[in-house]
N, C-alpha and C positions, 0 to 999 in steps of 0.2 A: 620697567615702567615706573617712573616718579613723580611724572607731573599729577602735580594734585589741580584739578579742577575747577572745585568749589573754591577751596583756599586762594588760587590766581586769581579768579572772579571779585572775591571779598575783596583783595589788596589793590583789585587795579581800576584806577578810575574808569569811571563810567565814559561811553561804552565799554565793555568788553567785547571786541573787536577778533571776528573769524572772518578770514579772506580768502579767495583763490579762486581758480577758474570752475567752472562747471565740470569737467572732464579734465583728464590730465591726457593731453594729446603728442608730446613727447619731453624728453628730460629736458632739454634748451628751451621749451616751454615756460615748464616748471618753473628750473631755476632762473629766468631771466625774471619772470614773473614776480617770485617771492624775493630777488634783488630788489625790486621797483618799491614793494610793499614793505621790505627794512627799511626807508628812508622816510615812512609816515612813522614812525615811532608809535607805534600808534596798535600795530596789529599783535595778537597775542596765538592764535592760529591762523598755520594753514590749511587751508583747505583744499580736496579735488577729489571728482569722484572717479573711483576706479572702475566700477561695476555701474553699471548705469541701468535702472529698470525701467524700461520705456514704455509707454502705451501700444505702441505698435512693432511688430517684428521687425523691419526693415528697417528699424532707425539704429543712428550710434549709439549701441549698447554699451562703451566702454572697451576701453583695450584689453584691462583683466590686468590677472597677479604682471605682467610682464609692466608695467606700469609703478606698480610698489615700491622699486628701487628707486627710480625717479624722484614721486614724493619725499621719500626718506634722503636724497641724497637733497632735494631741493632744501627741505628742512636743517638740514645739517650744516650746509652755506652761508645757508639763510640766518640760521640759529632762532628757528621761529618752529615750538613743537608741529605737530602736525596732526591730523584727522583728516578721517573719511568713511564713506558710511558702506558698511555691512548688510547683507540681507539675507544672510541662512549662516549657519554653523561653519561652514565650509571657506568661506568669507570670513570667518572670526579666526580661524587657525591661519589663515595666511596672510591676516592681517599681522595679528600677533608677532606673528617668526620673521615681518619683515621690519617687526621695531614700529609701527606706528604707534604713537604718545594714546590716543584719544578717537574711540570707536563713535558710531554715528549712524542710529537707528533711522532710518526713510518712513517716509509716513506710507507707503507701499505694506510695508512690512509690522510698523504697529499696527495696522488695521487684522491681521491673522495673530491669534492668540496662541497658535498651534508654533506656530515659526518665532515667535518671542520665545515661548519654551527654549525651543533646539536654544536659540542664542544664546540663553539665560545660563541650559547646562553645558553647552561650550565653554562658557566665560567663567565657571565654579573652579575657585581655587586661584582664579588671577585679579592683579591687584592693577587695574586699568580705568580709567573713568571712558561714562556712557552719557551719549545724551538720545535726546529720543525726541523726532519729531512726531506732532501731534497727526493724528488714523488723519487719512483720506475726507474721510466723514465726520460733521463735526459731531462725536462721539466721548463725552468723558471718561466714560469708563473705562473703553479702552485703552486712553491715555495712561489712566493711572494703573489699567490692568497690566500694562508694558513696565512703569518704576516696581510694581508690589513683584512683578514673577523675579526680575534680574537683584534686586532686594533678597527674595530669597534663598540666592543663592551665593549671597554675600557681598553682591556690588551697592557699593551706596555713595561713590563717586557720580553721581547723577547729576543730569540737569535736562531742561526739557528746551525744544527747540519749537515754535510758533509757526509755521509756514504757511499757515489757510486750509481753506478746507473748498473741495473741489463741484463746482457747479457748473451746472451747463449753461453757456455763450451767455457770460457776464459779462454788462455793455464796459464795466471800468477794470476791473482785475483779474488776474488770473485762476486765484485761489482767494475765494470771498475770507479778508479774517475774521469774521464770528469775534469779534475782541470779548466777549463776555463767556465764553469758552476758558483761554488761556487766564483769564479774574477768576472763571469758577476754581480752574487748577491752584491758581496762587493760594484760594481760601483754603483747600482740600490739604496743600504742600506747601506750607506759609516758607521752609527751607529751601526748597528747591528753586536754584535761579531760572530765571526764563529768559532765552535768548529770541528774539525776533528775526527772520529768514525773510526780508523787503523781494528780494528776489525774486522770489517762488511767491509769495503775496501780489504784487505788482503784475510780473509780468513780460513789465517794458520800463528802463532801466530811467524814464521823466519823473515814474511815480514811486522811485527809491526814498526820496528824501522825503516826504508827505508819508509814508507809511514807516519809516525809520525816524519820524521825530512823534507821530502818535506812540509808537512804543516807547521812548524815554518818554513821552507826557504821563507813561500807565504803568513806571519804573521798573521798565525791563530792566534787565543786566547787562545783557548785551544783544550786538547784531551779526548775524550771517550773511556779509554781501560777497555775490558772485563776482569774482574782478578778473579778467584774462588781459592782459597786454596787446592784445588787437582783438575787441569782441567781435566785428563784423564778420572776421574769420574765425568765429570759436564753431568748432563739428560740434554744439549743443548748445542751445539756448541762447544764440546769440542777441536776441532783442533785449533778454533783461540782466546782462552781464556791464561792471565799468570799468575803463582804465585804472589802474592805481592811482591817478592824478585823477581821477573821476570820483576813487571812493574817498583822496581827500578833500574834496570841496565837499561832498554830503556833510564827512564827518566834524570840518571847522564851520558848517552850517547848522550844528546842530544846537538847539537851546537845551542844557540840561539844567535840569529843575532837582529844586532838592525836597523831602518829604521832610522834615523839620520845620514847626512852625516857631518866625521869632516871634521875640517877646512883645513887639509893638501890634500885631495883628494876632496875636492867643486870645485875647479878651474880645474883639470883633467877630471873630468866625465862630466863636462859642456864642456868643448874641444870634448869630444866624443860625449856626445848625440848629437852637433849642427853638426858633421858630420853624425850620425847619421838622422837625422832632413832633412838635405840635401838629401839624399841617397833615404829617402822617396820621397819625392818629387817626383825626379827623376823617380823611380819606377812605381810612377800615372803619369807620363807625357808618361813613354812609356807605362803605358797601355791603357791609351786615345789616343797612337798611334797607337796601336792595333787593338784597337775597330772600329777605322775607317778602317781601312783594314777589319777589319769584316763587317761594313756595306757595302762596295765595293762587299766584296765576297755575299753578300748576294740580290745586288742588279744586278748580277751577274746570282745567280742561282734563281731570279723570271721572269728576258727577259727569260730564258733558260726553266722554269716548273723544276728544280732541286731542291730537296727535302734539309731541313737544317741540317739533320743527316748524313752524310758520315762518316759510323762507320768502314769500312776499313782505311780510314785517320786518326781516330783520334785516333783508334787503335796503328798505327803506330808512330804517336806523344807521347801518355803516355807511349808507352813501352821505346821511345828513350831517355822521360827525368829521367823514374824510372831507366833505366839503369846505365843513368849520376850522379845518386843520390849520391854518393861515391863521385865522382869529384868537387862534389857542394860543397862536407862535408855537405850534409841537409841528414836530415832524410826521406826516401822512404814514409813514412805515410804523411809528411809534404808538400812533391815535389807532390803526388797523389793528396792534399787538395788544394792546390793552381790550377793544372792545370785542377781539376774538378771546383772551381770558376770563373776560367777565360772562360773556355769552357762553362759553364750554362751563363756567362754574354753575351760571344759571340754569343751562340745561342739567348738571348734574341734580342741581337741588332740586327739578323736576322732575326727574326720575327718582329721587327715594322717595318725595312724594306720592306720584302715581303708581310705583312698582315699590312697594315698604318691603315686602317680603323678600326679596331679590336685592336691593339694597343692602337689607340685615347680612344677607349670607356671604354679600361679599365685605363688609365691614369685618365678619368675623374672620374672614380670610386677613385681610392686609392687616 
């Protein structure tokens, strides 16, 4: 195993580009497939799942190791490494022995802390890059609980793969992205690239390109698009898979944006963020004004035996400011998350007011 990962990523323009079908369904598949995808110059893997973990029993689970050769032989044609994703130990040894370049953690499988283990001590001792899509649930911890286990056990050819994170009958995508999830990762793992999976995000293969150009807008690294050579007939996922001449109009539609600022706009954006800067401030000084008024009200309703929930009041306050949401120009979702942390802060600080002693004990705690 040679291919280094991170190093390809650094050296290769943006996108860095993983492609292939959902399932590997046979080797003329494969390799027709990954022929199509050499002619975008463009792709750096391939991709296909071998093992396929489904929601329900009766669907296409994957062919299995009989599939392996395929990939590898596809790959080798191709001259395009290869990846696929793993989900127990067992799967790590027969990925191995069949030569695949590049292992690929399912968000099925970061969600159990117990099953990253087994992978982590399977993989001790070999020199293989991993990527690791983000748990089921959008969860940070367990994200980076998945890089620290396989970490230490000496893998640090890492990278982390974005796919969404899984809610019930979303009117637009399939796997909501939580985009402030994989920012939190970036801040935690300023190293670690982040690849975007539009696929598994999406859905339905209209909204590839709108979810594959926010991720260069948030400097991903690269993308994971599902591509089979006739998706209508893919045995998996066939709504949100593209032709190779699919995934190249995404990718010659894409604007990439650079994080460098020149020299004619350094001095303007530094103008604005330091009003900006200002503005903050501002903002925490009147919420520390706030909050004293909350303790007031709260020291307020403990002379009285008045309870900290008045769900008729507050009722009336979030419907007044979702109303005003238009007039703010904020987003209703955005004015809802704000005036739900301000209210959980102010109920806090009515509680160490009316319960001081129960407050103490748990400050001492945290």
């Amino acid at each position: 195993m040679n291919f280094g990962l991170k190093d390809c990523i650094k050296t290769t323009s943006k996108p860095f580009l993983i492609a292939g079908p959902c399932s590997a369904e046979s080797e003329d598949q494969l390799v027709s497939t990954a022929k199509e995808l050499v002619k975008l110059n463009q792709v750096n893997l391939l991709r296909a799942g071998i093992w396929k973990p489904r929601t329900r029993p009766n669907s296409f689970e994957g062919l299995g190791e009989i599939a392996l050769p395929w990939l590898v032989t596809a790959g080798k044609e191709s001259g395009i490494p290869t990846t696929t994703e793993v989900a127990n130990a067992k799967h790590v040894e027969t990925a191995l022995r069949a030569g695949i370049d590049v292992l690929w953690i399912g968000a099925r499988t970061t969600v159990n802390p117990f099953t990253i283990q087994e992978i982590a001590e399977a993989l001790m001792g070999v020199n293989i890059p991993v990527m690791i899509k983000n748990p089921v649930n959008p969860d940070l911890s367990l994200w980076l609980g998945a890089f620290e286990r396989l970490e230490n056990v000496g893998i640090t050819d890492l990278a982390a793969i974005h796919r969404g994170f899984s809610v019930y009958d979303h009117p637009k995508y399939r796997n909501v992205p939580n985009w402030e999830i994989p920012i939190a990762l970036k801040e935690q793992r300023p190293n670690t690239p982040i690849i975007c999976d539009p696929s598994h995000i999406a859905g339905k293969r209209d909204l590839l390109f709108e979810v594959a150009q926010k991720a260069m807008d948030l400097n991903f690294e690269g993308l994971m698009v599902e591509t089979h050579r006739d998706p209508n007939e893919a045995w998996s996922d066939p709504s949100q898979q593209v032709t190779p001449a699919g995934l190249r109009t995404i990718v010659e539609k894409l604007i990439l944006r650079t994080q460098e600022l020149s020299n004619n706009v350094v001095e303007e954006i530094e103008e604005i963020r330091t009003e900006v800067a200002d503005l903050d401030d501002r903002i925490f000084d009147l919420l520390m004004k706030r909050m004293k008024l909350s303790d007031l009200v709260g020291q307020l309703k403990r002379e009285n035996n008045i309870t900290i929930l008045q769900q008729e009041h507050w009722n009336k306050i979030i419907s007044k400011r979702l109303e005003k949401s238009e007039d703010y120009n904020l987003n209703k979702k955005f004015v809802r998350q704000v005036m739900d942390a301000i209210h959980q802060e102010s109920i806090r600080h009515q509680t160490a007011v009316m319960n001081p002693d129960q407050s103490s004990k748990n400050d001492s705690k945290s």
